[in-house]
N, C-alpha and C positions, 0 to 999 in steps of 0.2 A: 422428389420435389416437383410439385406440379407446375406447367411451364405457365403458366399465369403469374405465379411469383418469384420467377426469375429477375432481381433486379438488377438496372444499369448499370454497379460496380459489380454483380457477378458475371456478366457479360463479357463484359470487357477489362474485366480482370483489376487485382489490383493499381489502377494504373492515373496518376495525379490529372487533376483536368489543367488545359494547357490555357496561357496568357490568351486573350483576346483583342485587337489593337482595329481602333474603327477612325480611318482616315477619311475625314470628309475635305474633300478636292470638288470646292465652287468651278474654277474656269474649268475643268476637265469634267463636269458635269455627273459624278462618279462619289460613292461613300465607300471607299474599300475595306475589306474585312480582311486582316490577319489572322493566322493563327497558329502560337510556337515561334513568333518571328519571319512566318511564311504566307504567302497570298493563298488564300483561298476563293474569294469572290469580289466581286462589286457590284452595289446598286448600280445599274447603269442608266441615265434616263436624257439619251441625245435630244428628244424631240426634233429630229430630221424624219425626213421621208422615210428613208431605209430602215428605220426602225422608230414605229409611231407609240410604242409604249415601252414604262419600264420594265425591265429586268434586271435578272442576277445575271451577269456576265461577265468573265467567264468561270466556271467552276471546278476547281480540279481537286484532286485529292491528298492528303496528309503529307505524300510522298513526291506531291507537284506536278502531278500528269493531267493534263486534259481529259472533263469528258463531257462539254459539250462541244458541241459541232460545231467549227471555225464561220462557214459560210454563210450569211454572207460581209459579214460585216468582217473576218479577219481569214479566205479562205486557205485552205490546207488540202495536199495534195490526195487524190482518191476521193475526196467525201463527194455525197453527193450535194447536189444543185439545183433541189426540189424545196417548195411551199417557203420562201420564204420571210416568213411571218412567222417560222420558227427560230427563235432565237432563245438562247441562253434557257430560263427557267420565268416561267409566267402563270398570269392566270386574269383567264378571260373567256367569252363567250361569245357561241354561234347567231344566238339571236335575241337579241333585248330588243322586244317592244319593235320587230322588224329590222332590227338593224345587226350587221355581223361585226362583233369586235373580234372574231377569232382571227381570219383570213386579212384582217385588213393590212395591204404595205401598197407602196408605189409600186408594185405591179402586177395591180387590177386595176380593173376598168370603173371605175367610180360612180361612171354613167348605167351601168348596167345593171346594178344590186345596190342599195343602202349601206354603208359601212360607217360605223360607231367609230370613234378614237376613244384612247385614255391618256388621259394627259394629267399627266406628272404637275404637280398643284404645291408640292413643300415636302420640305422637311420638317416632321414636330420637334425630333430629339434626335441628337446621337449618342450615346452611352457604353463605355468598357469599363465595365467594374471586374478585375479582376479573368473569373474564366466564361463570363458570358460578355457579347456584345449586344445590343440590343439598338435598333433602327425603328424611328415610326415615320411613315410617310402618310401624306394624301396622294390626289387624284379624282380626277372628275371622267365620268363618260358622259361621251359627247355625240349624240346620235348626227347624223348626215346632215340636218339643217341648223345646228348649232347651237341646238338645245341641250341643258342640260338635263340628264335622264336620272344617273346614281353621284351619289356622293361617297367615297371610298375611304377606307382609314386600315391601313396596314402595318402589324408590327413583326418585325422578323427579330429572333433570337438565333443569335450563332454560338457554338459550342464545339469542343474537340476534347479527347479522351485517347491519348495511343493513334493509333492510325483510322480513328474514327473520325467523321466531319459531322456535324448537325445542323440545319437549318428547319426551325422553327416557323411556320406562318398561320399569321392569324390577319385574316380581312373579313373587315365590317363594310355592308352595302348597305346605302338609305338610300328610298328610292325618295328623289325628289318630286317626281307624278308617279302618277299606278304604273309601275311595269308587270309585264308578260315575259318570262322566259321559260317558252313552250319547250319540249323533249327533243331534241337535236343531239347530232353526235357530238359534233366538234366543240368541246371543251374537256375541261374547267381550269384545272391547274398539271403544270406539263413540264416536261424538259424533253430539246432534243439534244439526244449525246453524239458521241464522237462515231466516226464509220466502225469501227473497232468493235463498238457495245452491240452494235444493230446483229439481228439475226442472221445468218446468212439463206439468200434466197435463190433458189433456184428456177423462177418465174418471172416475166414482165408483171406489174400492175397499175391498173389505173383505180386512182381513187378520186371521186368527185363528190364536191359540197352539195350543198341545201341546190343551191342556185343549178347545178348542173355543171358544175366547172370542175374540168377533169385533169388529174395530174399523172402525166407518165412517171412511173417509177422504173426503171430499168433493170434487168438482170445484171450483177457487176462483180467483178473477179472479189470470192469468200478469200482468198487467203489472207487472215490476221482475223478475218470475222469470226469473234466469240460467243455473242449476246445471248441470253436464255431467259427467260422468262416465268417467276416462279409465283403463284400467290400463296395466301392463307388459306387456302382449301386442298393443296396438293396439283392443281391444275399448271401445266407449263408448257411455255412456247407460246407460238400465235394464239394457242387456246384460250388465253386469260383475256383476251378481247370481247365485251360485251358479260362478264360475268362477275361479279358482287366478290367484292374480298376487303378482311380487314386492312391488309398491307398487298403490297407486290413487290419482287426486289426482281432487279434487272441482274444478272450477273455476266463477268466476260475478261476479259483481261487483255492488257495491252503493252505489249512487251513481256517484261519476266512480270510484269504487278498484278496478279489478279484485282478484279474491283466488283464490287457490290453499290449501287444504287438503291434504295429501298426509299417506297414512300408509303405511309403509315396516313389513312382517315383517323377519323376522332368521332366518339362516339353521338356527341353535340351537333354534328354535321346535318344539313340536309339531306336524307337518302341512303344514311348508314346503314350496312357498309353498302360503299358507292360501286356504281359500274365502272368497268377500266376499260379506256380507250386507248390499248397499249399495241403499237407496230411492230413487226419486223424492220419497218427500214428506220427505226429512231425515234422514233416518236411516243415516248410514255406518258399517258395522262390520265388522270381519274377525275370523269363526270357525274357528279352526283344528280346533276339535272337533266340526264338525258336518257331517262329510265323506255319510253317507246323506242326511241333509236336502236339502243342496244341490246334490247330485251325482245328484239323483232316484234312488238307490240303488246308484248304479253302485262308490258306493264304503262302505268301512265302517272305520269307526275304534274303535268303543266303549272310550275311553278310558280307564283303572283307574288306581286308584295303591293299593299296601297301605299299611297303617297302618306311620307313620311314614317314607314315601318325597316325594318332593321332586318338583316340575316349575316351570321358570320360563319366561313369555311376557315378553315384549321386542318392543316397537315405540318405531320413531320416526315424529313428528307436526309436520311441516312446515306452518306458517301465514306466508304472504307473502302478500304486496302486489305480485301480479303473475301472470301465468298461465304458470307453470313448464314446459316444455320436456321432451321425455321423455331428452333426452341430460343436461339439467338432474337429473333423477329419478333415471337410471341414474346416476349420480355420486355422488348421495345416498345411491344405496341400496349402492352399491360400497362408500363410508367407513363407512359403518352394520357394512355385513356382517364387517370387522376389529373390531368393538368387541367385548368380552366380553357 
C-alpha cells in the first residue's frame, strides 16, 4: 500500500472517535475543550498585559499530561524563563506593515521597536456535535498607533481517536489597508511545549530578533530531556530549522508517556510546504512567510495583500500518546491535504 493512502481509521486503528464537549466560560474569559470526559485545551483570550493575544492554553494529551510550557502565566519547576510571548499555541507575525505582533508582551520596551496587538474581537459559534467540536473566533491587529491593519476570522476543529488529540486551524486575514509582510524569521503558527519535549543542549545561546534584541538561553541540567525533531524529508534534530517539510513531528516522552507532537501544512497554504522555525529549547513553528530568513536568502517571498484582499493558513496539530511513524504522518498529512 502506498503511504499516500494510508487512511485515518488505518492509522489509528479500529478505534470509535471520542465525545467532544466545548464549555464556553464568559467570566473566566476561556471556551474549553473536552474530550472522552477529559480537558484537553482552552481558547484562552485574558486580554491583560502578560498575555496580549489568544491562545490555546493549556494543551495536554489523551492521557492528561502537559506539553506546553507552564511559564509564564502558570510556572513549573526546571522550565525555562525565556521570550515570554511564548505561550500555549498561537499564530502570528514578525512584521506587518512594520510592526512586530510576534515578540509583543509587557516585557519590552514599546518605545524602542513598533509592536502590533491582536485583540480578541468575539465569539462567532461554539459547536459539539457529537465527535467534533468546532470554535470560530475574531480578532483585530492593531498596529502601535491604533490602527486597524488585518481583520481575522479563525475556525478551530478538535477531534480525538484513542490516544490521538487533533486540532484543526483555519485563519482567514483581510487586510483592511495594503499590508507588507516582508521575510522574517519569527513566525507564523507555533507552540512552546514543556521542558521535557525541548532538545537537550549542551551549549549557551543567544537568539536575537529583527530589532537586535537578544535572548540568553542557558545551558540547563538534560536529565528528562527527550525532544527530537523529525520532518517529512527524513531530516532530524536542530537540522529541521530553516528547511521546507510537508509535516514535522516533535517527539519525547515524559514520564513513562511517550508523546508525539506533529504539525502538518496544507497544500492551499502560502509557501507550501512551509519553512520551519523549529528550536531545541521549545519553540516549534512553521513560517511560511519567511522564505529570505530561513533560506539564508536563497529565497524571497515578501508577501503583500491590497487592501481589502483575503489569504488563509490551515494546519493540522496532532498530539499523541506514542511516537508516530512517518508512514503514520504521511497518512495524516494525505487526509489533511483533501480538507478545504
Amino acid at each position: 500500500m502506498a503511504l499516500a493512502s494510508f487512511s485515518l481509521a488505518a492509522i489509528t486503528g479500529i478505534v470509535n472517535a471520542q465525545k467532544v464537549e466545548m464549555i464556553n466560560s464568559v467570566k473566566d474569559k476561556k471556551v474549553e475543550v473536552r474530550i472522552d470526559g477529559k480537558p484537553f485545551t482552552s481558547y484562552f483570550y485574558p486580554g491583560e498585559k502578560t498575555l496580549k493575544k489568544a491562545v490555546l492554553y493549556p494543551v495536554q494529551t489523551a492521557k492528561g499530561t502537559l506539553v506546553t510550557r507552564g511559564w509564564p502565566l502558570d510556572p513549573r519547576p526546571g522550565e525555562r524563563v525565556d521570550h515570554p510571548h511564548h505561550v500555549g499555541m498561537w499564530l502570528n507575525y514578525e512584521d506587518v506593515n512594520g510592526n512586530d505582533y510576534w515578540n509583543n508582551s509587557d516585557a519590552v520596551d514599546h518605545e524602542k521597536r513598533a509592536y502590533g496587538t491582536i485583540i480578541h474581537t468575539g465569539i462567532t459559534s461554539v459547536k459539539s456535535s457529537g465527535n467534533k467540536g468546532e470554535l470560530k473566533v475574531t480578532a483585530d491587529w492593531i498596529d502601535k498607533n491604533g490602527t486597524l491593519t488585518i481583520k481575522e476570522t479563525t475556525t478551530y476543529v478538535f477531534s480525538g481517536k484513542g490516544d490521538h488529540r487533533v486540532i484543526d486551524r483555519s485563519t482567514t486575514l483581510t487586510a483592511v489597508t495594503d499590508v507588507a509582510m516582508p521575510d522574517v524569521k519569527d513566525g507564523m503558527f507555533a507552540i512552546r511545549v514543556a521542558r521535557e519535549l525541548e532538545l537537550p543542549s549542551d551549549k549557551p545561546e543567544i537568539f536575537t530578533d529583527a530589532s537586535g534584541i537578544a535572548t540568553k538561553v542557558p545551558v540547563m541540567n538534560n536529565t528528562g530531556i527527550t525532544g527530537n525533531y523529525r520532518n517529512s524529508n527524513g531530516i532530524t534534530g536542530e537540522a529541521v530549522w530553516g528547511k521546507r517539510a510537508i509535516w514535522c513531528n516533535l517527539t519525547g516522552k515524559i514520564k513513562d508517556e511517550n508523546i508525539s507532537i506533529a504539525i502538518i501544512d496544507h497544500p492551499k497554504n502560502v509557501g507550501y510546504p512551509a519553512y520551519w522555525h523549529a528550536r531545541g529549547y521549545g519553540l516549534f513553528a512553521v513560517n511560511p512567510l519567511g522564505m529570505k530568513a530561513l533560506s539564508d536568502g536563497k529565497e524571497v517571498l515578501d508577501f503583500k495583500l491590497k487592501k481589502g484582499e483575503s489569504t488563509t493558513f490551515r494546519y493540522r496539530t496532532i498530539i499523541a500518546s506514542e511516537h508516530l511513524q512517518d508512514a503514520a504522518l504521511n497518512g495524516f498529512a494525505a487526509d489533511y491535504a483533501k480538507t478545504e
